[in-house]
N, C-alpha and C positions, 0 to 999 in steps of 0.2 A: 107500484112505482119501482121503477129502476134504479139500482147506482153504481157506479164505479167501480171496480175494487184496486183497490191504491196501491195494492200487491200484483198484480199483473202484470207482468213486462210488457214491456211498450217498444217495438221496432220499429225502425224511419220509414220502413213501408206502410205501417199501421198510423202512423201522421202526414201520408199522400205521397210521401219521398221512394218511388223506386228505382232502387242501385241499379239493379240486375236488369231491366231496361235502359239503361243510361248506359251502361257497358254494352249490351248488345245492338244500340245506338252508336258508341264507339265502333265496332268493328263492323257493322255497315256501309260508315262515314270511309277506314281506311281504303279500300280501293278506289271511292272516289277521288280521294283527295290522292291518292301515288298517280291519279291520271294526269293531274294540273302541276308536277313538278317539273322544275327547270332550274337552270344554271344559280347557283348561289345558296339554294335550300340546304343546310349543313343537318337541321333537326328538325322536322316537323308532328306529324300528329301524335299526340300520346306523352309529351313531356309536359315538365311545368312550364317552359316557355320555350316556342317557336324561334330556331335559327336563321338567320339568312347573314349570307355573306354578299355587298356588291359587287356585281359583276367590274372583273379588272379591265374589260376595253374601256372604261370611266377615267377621263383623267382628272375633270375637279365634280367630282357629284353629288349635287344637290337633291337628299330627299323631301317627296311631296307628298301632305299623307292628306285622304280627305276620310268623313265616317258620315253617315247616310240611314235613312230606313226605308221601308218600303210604305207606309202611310196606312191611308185607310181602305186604298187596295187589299189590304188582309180582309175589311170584313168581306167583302164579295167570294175572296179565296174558300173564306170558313162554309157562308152561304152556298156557295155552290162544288164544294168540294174540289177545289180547283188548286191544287199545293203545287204543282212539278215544274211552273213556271217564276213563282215571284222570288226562287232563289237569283235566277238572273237578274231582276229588277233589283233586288241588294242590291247585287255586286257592281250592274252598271250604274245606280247612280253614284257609286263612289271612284270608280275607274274612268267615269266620262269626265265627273270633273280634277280628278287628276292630271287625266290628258291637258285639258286645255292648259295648264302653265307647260307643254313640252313635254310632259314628263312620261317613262314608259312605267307603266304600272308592274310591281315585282312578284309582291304578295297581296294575301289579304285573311283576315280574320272576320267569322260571323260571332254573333250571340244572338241565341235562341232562346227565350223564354216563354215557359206555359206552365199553365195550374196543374195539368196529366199531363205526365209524354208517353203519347203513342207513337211505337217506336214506326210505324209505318206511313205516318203522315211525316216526322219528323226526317225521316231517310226521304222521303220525298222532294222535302224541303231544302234539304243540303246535296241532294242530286240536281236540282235547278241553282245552288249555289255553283255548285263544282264545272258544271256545263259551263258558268254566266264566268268561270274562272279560265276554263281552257278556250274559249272565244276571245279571251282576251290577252290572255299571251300570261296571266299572273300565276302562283302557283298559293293554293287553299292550306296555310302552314297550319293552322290551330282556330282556335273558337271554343264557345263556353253554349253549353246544355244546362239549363237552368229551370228544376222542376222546382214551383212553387204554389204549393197547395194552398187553395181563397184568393189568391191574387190575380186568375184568370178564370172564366168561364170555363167548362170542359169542352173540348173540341178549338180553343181558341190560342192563339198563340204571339208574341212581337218576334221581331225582329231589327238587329241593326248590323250593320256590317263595315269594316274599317278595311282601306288600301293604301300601302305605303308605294310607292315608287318614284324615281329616279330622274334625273335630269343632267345634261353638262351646264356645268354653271351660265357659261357664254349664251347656251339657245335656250335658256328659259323665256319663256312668250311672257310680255310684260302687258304689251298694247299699246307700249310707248311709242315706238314708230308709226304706229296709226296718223294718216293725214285724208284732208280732202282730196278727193279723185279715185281713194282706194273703193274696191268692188267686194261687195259681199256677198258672198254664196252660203245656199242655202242647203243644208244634206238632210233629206228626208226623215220624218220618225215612223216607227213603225205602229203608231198608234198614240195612245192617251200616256204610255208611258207609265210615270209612277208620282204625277202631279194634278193634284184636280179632282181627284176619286171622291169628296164630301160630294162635290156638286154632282160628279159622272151618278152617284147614289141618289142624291134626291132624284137628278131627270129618270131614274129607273122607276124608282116610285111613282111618280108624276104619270108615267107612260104604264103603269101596270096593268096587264091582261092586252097592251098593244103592242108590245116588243116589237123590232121588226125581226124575222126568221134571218136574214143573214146583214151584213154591211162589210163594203170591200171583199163581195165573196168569200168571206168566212161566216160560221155560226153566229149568233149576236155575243154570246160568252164567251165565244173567243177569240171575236174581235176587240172588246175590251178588255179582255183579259192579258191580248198580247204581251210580250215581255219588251222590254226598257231594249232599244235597239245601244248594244254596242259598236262603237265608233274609233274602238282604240286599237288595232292591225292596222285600217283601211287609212285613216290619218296619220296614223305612224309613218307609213309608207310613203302617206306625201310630204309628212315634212320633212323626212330624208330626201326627199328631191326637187322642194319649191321654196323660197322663203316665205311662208306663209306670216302674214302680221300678228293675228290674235285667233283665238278659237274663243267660243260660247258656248257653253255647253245649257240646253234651255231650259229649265227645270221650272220650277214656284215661281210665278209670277211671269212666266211667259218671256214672249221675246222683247217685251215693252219694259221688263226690267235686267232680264239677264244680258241682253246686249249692252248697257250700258257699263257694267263692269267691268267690262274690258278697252273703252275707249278713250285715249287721252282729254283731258278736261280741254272744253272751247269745239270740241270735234259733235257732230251725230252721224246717225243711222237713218239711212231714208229709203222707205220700203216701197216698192211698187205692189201695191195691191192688183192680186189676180197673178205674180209674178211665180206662182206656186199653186199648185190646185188644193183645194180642198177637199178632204175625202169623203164618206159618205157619215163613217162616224163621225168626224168633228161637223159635218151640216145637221144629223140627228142631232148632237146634242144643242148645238145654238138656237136649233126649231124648238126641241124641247123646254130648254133654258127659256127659251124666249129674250137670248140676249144679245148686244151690238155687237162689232166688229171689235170694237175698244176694250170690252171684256173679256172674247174671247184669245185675242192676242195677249190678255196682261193675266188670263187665269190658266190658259192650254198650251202647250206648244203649238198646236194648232199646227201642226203637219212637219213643222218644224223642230228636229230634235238637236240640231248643232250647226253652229254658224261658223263662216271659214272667214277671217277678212284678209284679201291679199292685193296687190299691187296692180294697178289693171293691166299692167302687162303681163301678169304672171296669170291671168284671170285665166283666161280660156286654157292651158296646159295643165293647170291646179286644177279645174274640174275634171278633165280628159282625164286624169290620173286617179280621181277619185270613181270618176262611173269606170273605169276600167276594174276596179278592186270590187266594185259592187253596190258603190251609193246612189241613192238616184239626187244629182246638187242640179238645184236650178241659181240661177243670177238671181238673186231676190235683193239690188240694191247696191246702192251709194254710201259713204262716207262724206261730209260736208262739214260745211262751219256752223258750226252751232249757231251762233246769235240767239234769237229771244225762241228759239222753235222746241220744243220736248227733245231729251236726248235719242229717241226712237219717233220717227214721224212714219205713219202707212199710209201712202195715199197714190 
């Protein structure tokens, strides 16, 4: 029999806690993050807390902060080794819905949590941050590495991630001016996104030993695995030069719920089905699923990662603007009087 000896010293490495990774996790992390800096960062990586100053072309500036995680997308990450992407999946679901009140995203902070940090998945991890930060115009001030031994599996890790940014008072998008006659466009996702991943998991399971080799011309893992398309340049862009009404950014609950939080009460959405193609992965997974149209619009974005609503005159120059920057928007819709109809009708 074994025992203890109560006289032993005991270092925080020898209780799962190591420094000396965590530090050279720090200086990993700094060149990433001095690549995502821009106008206003006064302090960033390595204090106790992250500076920013708003930028002075702001004459009344309204900050907009959202925080996010990347879901159950991680376990596939873990399964398949797959870290160098869902840094950007953070960061856009928290900068995509920034955008939609207007607002230009500044900064943003991760936290990383796991039972081991391996310093090589972890630099991984905050290298698809730091990417998902310079696509988006914000700059990566600070974040928390958080090694906690028995509280993860080894090899496993969370993440969440926070984005502050900025607005003039006056063009915050409210959705208040939303009316009947207005057109709604539709700007492509580039996949599953970072919503849906319980079910994207079971139809894997379901289809085990039958995967298909590619879908959308990519690998099947990294079709799914895609990262969360950022939307915040390409939008920016237009709303500097259209009055755009509202934006939607489509997350949990698809377009059957995220459009409606943007529309004045008495107002809906009415979708033209087929007004948008369907791509090969979201038709795998609803064959898989085995499930309706109704499901999949209210579980997936379903092709759709951000909705544009603008004025039908503004319609057709608002999209010109946006495939000119890179989006692919189709017309996916009306704006109408509600009466007794769902706030989103597809038909």
């Amino acid at each position: 029999m074994t025992t203890s000896n109560s006289s032993t010293p005991l270092s925080y490495k020898d209780a799962g806690v190591d420094i000396d990774a965590g530090d050279a996790l720090v200086e990993r992390i700094k060149p990433l993050a001095k690549k995502t800096m821009r106008e206003g960062v006064l302090a960033g990586i390595g204090g106790f807390g992250a500076l920013f100053e708003v930028p002075k072309r702001y004459q009344e500036p309204v900050l907009v902060s959202g925080t996010d995680g990347v879901g159950t997308k991680l376990k596939l990450a873990f399964e398949w080794n797959m870290h160098d992407t869902v840094g950007i999946d953070l960061v856009a679901m928290s900068v995509n819905d920034v955008l939609v009140q207007g607002a230009e995203p500044l900064f943003f902070l991760d936290y990383f949590a796991c039972g081991k940090l391996h310093v090589d998945t972890a630099a991984a991890v905050v290298g698809g941050i730091a990417r998902g930060c310079e696509l988006s115009g914000c700059a990566l001030i600070g974040g928390e590495t958080a090694e906690m031994p028995g509280m993860y599996p080894d090899g496993e890790y969370d993440l969440a991630g926070f984005a502050v940014g900025a607005v003039e008072k006056s063009n915050i998008l409210t959705g208040q001016s939303v009316k009947p006659g207005d057109v709604v466009l539709g700007l492509a996702s580039s996949g599953v996104h970072s919503n849906g991943f319980s079910l994207v998991r079971k139809c894997i399971e379901r289809a085990a030993g039958k995967l298909p080799a590619t879908l959308d011309g990519k690998p099947f893992k990294q079709a799914v695995m895609e990262p969360t398309r950022l939307y915040v340049k390409n939008v920016l862009a237009a709303l500097a030069k259209h009055p755009i009404k509202a934006l939607a950014h489509i997350t949990g609950g698809g377009l059957l719920e995220n459009i409606p939080r943007v529309l004045p009460e008495g107002t809906a959405a009415h979708l033209k089905k087929g007004s948008w193609p369907q791509t090969e992965l979201f038709a795998w997974l609803q064959k898989t699923a085995g499930i309706d149209d109704f499901e999949m619009n209210r579980t997936f974005n379903n092709g759709i990662g951000m909705v544009v609503v603008v004025d039908a005159a503004q319609a057709v120059a608002t999209a010109q603007t946006l495939r000119d920057a890179g989006e692919q928007v189709f017309e996916i819709g009306v704006i109408a009087a509600r009466g007794n109809d769902a706030p989103v009708v597809v038909a």
